[in-house]
N, CA, C and O atoms as a GROMACS GRO file, in nm:
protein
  440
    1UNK      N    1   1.803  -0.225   0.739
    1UNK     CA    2   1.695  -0.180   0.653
    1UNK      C    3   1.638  -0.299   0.576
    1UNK      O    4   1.708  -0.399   0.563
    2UNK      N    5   1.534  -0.294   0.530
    2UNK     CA    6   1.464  -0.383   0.481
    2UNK      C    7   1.314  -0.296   0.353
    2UNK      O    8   1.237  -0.202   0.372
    3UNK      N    9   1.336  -0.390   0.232
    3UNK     CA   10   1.256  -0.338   0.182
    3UNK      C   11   1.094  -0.418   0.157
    3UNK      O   12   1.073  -0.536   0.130
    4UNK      N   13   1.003  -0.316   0.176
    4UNK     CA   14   0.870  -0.445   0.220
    4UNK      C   15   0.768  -0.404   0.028
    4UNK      O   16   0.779  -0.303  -0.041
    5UNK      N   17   0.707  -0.494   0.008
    5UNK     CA   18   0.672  -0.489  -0.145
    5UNK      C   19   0.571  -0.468  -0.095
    5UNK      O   20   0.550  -0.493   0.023
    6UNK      N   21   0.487  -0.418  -0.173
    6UNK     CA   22   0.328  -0.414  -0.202
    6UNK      C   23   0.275  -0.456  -0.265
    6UNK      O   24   0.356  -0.500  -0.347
    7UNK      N   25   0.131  -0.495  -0.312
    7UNK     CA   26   0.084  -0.515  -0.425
    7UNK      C   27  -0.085  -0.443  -0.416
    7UNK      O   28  -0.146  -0.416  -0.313
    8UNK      N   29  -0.134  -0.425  -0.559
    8UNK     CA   30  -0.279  -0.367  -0.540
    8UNK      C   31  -0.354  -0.504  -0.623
    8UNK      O   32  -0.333  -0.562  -0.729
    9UNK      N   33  -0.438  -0.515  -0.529
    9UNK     CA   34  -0.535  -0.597  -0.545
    9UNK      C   35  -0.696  -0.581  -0.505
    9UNK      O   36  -0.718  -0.558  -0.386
   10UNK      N   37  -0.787  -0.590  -0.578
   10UNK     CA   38  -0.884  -0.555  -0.520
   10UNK      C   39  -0.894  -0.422  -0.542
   10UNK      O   40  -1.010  -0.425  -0.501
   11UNK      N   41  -0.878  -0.308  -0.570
   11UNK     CA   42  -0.828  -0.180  -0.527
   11UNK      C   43  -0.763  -0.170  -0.395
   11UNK      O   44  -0.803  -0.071  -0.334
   12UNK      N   45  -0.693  -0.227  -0.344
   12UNK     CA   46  -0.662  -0.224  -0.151
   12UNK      C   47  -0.528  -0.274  -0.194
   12UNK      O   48  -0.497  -0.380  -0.247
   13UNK      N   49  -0.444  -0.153  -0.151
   13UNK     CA   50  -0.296  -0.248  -0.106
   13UNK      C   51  -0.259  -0.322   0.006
   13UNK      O   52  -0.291  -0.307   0.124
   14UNK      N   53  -0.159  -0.435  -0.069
   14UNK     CA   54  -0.167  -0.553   0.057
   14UNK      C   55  -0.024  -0.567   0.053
   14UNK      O   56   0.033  -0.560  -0.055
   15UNK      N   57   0.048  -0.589   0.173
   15UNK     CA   58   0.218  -0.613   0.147
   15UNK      C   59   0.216  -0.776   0.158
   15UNK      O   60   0.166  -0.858   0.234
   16UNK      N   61   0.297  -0.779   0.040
   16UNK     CA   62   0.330  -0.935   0.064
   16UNK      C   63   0.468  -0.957   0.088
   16UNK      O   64   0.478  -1.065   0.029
   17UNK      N   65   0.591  -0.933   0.134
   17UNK     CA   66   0.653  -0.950   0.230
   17UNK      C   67   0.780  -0.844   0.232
   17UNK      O   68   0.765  -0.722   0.220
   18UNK      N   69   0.887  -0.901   0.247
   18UNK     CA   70   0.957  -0.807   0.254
   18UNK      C   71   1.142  -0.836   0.289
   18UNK      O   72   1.187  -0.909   0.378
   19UNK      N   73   1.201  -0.774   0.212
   19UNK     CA   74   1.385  -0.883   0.222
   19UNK      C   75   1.468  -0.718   0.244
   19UNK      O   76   1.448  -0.597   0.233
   20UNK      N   77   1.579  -0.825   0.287
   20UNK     CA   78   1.674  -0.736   0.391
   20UNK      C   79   1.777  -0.647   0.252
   20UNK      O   80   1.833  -0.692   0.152
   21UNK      N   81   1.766  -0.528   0.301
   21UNK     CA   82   1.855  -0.461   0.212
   21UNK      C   83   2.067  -0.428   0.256
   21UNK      O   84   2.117  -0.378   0.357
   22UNK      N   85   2.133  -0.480   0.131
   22UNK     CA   86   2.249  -0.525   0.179
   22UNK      C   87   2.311  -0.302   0.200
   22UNK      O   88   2.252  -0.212   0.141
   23UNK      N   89   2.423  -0.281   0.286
   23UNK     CA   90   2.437  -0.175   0.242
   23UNK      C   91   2.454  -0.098   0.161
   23UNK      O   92   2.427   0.022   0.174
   24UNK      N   93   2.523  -0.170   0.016
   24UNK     CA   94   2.509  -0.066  -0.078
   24UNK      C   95   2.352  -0.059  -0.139
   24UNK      O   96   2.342  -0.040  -0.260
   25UNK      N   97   2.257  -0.071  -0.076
   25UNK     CA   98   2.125  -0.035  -0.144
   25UNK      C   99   2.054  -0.181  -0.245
   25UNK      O  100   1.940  -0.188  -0.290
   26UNK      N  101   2.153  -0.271  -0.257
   26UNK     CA  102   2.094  -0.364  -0.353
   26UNK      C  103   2.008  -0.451  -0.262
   26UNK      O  104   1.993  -0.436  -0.140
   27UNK      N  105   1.964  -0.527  -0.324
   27UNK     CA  106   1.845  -0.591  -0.285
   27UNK      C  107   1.784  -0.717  -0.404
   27UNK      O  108   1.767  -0.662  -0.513
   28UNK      N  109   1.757  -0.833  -0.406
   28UNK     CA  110   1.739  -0.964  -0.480
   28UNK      C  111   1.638  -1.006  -0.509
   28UNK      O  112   1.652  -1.128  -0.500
   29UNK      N  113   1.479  -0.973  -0.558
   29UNK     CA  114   1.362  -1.036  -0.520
   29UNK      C  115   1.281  -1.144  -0.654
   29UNK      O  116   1.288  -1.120  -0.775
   30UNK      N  117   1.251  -1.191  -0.629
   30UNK     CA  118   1.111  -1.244  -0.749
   30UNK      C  119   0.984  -1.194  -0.700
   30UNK      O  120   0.942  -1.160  -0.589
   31UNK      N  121   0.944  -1.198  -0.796
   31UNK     CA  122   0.806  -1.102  -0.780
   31UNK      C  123   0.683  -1.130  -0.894
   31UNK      O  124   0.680  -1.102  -1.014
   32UNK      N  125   0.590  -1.193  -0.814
   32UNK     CA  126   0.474  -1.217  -0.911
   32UNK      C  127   0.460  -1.150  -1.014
   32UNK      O  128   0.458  -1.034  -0.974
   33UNK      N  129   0.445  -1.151  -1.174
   33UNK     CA  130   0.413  -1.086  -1.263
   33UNK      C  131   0.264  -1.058  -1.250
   33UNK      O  132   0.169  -1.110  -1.192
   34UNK      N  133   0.290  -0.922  -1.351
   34UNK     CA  134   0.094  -0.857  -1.426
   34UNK      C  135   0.078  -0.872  -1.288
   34UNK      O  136   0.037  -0.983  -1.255
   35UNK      N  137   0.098  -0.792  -1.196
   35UNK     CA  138   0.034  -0.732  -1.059
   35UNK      C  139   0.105  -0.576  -1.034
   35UNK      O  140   0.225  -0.557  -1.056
   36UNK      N  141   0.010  -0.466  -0.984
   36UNK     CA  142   0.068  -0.371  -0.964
   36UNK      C  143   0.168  -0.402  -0.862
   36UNK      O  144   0.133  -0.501  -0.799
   37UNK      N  145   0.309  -0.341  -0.813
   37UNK     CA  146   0.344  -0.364  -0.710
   37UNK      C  147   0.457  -0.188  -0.692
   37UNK      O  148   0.492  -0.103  -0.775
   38UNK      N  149   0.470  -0.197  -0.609
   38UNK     CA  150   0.539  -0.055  -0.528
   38UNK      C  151   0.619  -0.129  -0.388
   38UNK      O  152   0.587  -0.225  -0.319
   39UNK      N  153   0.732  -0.040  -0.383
   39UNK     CA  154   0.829  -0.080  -0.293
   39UNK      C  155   0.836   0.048  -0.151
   39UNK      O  156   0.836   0.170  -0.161
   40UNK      N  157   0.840  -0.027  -0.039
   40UNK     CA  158   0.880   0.096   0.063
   40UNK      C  159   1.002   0.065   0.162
   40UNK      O  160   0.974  -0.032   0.232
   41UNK      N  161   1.102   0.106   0.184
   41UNK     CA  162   1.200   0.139   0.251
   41UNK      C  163   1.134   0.145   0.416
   41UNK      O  164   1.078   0.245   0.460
   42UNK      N  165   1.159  -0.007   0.511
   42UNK     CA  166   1.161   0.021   0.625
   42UNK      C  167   1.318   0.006   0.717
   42UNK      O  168   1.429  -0.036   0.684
   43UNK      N  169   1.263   0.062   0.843
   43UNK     CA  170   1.396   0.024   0.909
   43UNK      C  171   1.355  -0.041   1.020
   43UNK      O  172   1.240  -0.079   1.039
   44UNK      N  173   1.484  -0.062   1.125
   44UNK     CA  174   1.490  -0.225   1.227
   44UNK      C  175   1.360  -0.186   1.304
   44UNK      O  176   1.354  -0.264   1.399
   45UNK      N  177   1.247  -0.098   1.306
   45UNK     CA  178   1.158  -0.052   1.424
   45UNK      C  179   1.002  -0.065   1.338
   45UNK      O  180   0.896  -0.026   1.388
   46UNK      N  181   1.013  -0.120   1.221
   46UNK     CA  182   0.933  -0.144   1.067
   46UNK      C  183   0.864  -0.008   1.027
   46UNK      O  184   0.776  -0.012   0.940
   47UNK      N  185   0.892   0.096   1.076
   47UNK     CA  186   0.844   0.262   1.018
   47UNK      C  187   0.904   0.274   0.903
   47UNK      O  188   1.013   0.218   0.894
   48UNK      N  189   0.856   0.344   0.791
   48UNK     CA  190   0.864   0.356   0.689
   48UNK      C  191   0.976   0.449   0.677
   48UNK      O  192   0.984   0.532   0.768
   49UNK      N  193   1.072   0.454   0.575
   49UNK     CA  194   1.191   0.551   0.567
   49UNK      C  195   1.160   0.630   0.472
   49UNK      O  196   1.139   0.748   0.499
   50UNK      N  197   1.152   0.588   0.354
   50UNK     CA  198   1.070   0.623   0.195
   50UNK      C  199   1.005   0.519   0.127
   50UNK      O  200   1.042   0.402   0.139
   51UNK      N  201   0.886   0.560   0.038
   51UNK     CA  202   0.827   0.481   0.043
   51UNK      C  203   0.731   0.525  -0.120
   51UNK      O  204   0.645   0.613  -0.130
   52UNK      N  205   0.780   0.432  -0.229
   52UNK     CA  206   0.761   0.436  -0.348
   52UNK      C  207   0.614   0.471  -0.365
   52UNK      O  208   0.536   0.384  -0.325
   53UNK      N  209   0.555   0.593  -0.424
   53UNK     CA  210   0.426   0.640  -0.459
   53UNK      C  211   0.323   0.603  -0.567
   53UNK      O  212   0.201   0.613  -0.558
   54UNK      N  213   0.405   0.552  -0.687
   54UNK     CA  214   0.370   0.467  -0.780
   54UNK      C  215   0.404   0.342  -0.795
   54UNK      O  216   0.507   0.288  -0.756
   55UNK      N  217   0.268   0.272  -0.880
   55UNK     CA  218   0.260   0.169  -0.911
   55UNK      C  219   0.421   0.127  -1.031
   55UNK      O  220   0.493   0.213  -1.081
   56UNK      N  221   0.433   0.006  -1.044
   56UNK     CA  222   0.502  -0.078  -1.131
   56UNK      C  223   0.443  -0.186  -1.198
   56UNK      O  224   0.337  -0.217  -1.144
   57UNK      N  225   0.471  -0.254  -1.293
   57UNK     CA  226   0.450  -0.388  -1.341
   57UNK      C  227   0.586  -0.435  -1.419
   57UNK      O  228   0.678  -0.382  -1.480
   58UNK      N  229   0.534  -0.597  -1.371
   58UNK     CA  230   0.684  -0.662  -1.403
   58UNK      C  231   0.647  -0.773  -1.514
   58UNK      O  232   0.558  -0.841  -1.464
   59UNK      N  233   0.671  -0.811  -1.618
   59UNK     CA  234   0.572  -0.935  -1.758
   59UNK      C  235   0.631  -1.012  -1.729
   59UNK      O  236   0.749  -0.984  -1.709
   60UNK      N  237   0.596  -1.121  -1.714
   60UNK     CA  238   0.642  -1.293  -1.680
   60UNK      C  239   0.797  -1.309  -1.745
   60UNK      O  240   0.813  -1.283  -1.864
   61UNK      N  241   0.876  -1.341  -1.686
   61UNK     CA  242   0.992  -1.410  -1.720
   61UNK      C  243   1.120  -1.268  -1.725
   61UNK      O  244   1.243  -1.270  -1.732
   62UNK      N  245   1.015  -1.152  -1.716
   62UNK     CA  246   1.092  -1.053  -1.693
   62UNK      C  247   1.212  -1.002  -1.609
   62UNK      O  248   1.179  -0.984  -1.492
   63UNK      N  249   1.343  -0.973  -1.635
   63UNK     CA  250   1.387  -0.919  -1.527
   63UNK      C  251   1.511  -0.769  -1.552
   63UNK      O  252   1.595  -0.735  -1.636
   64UNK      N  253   1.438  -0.703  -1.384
   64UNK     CA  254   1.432  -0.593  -1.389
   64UNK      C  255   1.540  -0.520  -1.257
   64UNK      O  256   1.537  -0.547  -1.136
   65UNK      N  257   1.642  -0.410  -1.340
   65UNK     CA  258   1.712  -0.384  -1.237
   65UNK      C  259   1.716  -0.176  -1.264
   65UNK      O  260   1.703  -0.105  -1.364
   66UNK      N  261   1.739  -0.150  -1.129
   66UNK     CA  262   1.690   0.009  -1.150
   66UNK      C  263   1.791   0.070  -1.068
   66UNK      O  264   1.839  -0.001  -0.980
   67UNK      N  265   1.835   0.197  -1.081
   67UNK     CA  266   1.910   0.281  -1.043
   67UNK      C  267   1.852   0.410  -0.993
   67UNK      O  268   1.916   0.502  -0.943
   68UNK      N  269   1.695   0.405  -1.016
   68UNK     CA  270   1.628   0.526  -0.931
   68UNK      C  271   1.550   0.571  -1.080
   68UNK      O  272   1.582   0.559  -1.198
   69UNK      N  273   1.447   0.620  -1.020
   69UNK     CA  274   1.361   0.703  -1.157
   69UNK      C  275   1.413   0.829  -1.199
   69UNK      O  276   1.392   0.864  -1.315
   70UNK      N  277   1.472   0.893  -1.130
   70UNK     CA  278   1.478   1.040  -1.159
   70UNK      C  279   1.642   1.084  -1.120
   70UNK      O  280   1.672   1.198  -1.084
   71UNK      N  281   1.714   0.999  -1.130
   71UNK     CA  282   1.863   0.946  -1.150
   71UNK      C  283   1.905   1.032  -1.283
   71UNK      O  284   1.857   0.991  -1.389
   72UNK      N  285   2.000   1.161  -1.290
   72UNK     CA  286   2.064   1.195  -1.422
   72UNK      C  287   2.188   1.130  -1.416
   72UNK      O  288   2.248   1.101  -1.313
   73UNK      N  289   2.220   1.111  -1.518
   73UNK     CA  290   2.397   1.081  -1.544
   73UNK      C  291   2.517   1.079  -1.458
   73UNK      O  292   2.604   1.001  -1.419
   74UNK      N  293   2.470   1.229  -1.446
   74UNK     CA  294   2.583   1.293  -1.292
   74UNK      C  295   2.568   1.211  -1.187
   74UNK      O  296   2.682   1.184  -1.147
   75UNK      N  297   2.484   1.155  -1.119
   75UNK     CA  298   2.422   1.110  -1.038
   75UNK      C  299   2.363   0.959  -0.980
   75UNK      O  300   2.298   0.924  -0.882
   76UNK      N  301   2.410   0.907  -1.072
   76UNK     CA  302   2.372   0.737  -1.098
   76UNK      C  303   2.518   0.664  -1.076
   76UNK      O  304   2.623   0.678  -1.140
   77UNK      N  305   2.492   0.593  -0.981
   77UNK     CA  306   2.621   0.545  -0.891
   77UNK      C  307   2.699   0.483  -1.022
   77UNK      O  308   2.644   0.476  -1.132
   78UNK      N  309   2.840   0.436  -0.996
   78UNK     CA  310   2.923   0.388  -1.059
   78UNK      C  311   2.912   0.230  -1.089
   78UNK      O  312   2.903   0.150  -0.996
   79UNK      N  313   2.912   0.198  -1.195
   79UNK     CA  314   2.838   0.059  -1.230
   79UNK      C  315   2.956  -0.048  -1.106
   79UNK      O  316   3.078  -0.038  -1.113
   80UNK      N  317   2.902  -0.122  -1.026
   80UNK     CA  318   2.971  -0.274  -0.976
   80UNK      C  319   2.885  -0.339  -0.940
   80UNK      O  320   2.764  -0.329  -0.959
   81UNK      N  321   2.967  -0.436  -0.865
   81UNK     CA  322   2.887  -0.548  -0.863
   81UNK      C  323   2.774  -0.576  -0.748
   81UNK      O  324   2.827  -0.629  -0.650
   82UNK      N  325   2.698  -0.565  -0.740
   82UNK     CA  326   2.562  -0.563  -0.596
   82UNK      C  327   2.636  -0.661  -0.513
   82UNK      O  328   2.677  -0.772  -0.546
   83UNK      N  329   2.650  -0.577  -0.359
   83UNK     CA  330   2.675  -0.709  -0.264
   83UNK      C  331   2.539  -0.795  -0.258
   83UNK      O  332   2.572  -0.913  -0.250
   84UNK      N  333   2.436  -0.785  -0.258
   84UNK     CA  334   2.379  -0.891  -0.310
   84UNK      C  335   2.393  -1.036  -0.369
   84UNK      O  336   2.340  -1.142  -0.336
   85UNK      N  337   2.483  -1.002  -0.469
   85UNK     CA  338   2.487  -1.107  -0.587
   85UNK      C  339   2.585  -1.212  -0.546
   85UNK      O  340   2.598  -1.326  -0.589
   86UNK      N  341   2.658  -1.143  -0.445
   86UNK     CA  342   2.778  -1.187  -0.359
   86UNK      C  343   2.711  -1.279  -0.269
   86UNK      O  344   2.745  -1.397  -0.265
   87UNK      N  345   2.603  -1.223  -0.185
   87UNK     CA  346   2.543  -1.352  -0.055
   87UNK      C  347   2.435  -1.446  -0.185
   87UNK      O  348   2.445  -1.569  -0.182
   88UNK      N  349   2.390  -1.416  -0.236
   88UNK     CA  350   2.229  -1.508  -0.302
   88UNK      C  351   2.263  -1.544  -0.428
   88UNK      O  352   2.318  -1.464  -0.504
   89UNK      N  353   2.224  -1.710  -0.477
   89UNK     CA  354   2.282  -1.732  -0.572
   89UNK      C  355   2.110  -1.699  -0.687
   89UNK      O  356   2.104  -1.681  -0.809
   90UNK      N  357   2.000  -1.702  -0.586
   90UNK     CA  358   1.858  -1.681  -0.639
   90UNK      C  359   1.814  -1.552  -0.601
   90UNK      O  360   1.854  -1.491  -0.502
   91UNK      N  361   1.742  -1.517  -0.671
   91UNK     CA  362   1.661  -1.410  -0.600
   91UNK      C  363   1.554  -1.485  -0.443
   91UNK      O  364   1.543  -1.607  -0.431
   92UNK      N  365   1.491  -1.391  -0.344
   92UNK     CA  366   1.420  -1.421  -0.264
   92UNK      C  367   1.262  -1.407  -0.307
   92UNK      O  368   1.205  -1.298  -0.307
   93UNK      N  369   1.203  -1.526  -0.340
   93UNK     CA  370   1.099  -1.520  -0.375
   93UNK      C  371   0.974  -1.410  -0.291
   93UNK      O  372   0.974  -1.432  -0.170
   94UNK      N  373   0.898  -1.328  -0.323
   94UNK     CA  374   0.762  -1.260  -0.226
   94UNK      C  375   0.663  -1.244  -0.306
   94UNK      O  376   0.658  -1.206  -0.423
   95UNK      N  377   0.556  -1.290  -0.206
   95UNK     CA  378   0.415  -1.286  -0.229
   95UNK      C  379   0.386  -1.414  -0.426
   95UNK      O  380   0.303  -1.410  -0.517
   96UNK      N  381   0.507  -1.498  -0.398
   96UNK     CA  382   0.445  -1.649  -0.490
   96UNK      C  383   0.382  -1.739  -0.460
   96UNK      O  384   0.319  -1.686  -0.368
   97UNK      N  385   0.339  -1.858  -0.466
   97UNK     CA  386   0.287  -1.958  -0.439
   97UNK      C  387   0.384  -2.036  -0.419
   97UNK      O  388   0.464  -2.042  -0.512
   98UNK      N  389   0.411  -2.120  -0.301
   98UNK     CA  390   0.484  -2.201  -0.215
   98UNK      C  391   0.540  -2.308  -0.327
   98UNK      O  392   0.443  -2.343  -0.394
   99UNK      N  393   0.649  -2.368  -0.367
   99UNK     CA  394   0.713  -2.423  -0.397
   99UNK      C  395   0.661  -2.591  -0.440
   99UNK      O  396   0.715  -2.639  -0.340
  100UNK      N  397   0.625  -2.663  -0.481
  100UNK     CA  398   0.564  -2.792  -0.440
  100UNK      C  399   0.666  -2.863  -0.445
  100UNK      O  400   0.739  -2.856  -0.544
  101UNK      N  401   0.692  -2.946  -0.341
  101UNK     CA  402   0.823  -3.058  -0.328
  101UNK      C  403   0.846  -3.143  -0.395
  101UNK      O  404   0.744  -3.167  -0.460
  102UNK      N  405   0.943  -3.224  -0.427
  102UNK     CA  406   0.989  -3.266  -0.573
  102UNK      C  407   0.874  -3.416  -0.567
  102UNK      O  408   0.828  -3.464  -0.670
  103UNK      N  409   0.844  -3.471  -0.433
  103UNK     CA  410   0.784  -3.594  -0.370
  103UNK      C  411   0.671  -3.539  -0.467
  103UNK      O  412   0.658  -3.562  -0.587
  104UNK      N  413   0.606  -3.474  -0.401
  104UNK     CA  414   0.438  -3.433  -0.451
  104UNK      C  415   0.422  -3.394  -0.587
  104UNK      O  416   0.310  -3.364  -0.629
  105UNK      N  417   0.537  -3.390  -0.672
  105UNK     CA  418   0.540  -3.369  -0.809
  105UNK      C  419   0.495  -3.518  -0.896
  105UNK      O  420   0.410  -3.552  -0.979
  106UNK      N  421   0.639  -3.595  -0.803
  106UNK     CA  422   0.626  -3.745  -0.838
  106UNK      C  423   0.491  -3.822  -0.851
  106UNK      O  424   0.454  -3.900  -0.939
  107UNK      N  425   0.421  -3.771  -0.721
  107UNK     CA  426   0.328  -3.874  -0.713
  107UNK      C  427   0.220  -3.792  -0.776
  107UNK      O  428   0.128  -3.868  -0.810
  108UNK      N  429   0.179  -3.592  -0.824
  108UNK     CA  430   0.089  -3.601  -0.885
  108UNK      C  431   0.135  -3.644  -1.088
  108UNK      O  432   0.070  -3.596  -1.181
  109UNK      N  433   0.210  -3.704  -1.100
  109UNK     CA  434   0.233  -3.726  -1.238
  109UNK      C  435   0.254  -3.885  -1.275
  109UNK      O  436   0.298  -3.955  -1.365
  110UNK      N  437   0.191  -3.894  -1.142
  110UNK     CA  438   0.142  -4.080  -1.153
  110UNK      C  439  -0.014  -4.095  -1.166
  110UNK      O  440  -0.066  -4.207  -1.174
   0.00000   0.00000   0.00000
């Protein structure tokens, strides 16, 4: 399974990419701030499984972890640790602006 992001732009949603979900459901991302974005649940054939109906927003420097919207008490898994956190020491960056290499830093600050 794999979860693919969205974003609204323009009024038109556009997916900007999309990271592999570990089995217990967790999942690692960065995610552009002050952009709508919505998440959908695909699987190995990229058809949609479920697929988040509302918008989100995330504020710069923010970070954000969820257990489901409509999750009661009874029902909200038992706190541990995300296999996630276990493989990735970063989150997987989607839909940012490419990285600039440490070279091209050097030489634009000459």
């Amino acid at each position: 399974m794999r979860v693919r992001v969205l974003a609204l732009r323009h009024a038109k949603a556009e997916i900007l990419g999309a990271a592999r979900v570990e089995p217990d459901g967790s999942f690692y991302l960065r995610l552009p701030a002050d952009l709508p974005l919505r998440f959908a649940l695909i699987n190995a054939r990229g058809a949609v499984v479920q697929a988040q109906r509302s918008w989100i927003w995330i504020r710069p420097g923010e970070d954000v972890g969820c257990e489901g919207c409509h999750e009661g008490p009874a029902l909200t898994p038992v706190n541990h640790w995300p296999e996630v956190l276990r493989r990735l020491r970063a989150p997987i960056p989607i839909g940012l602006p490419a990285p600039i290499p440490r070279s091209a830093e050097k030489v634009a600050a000459r």
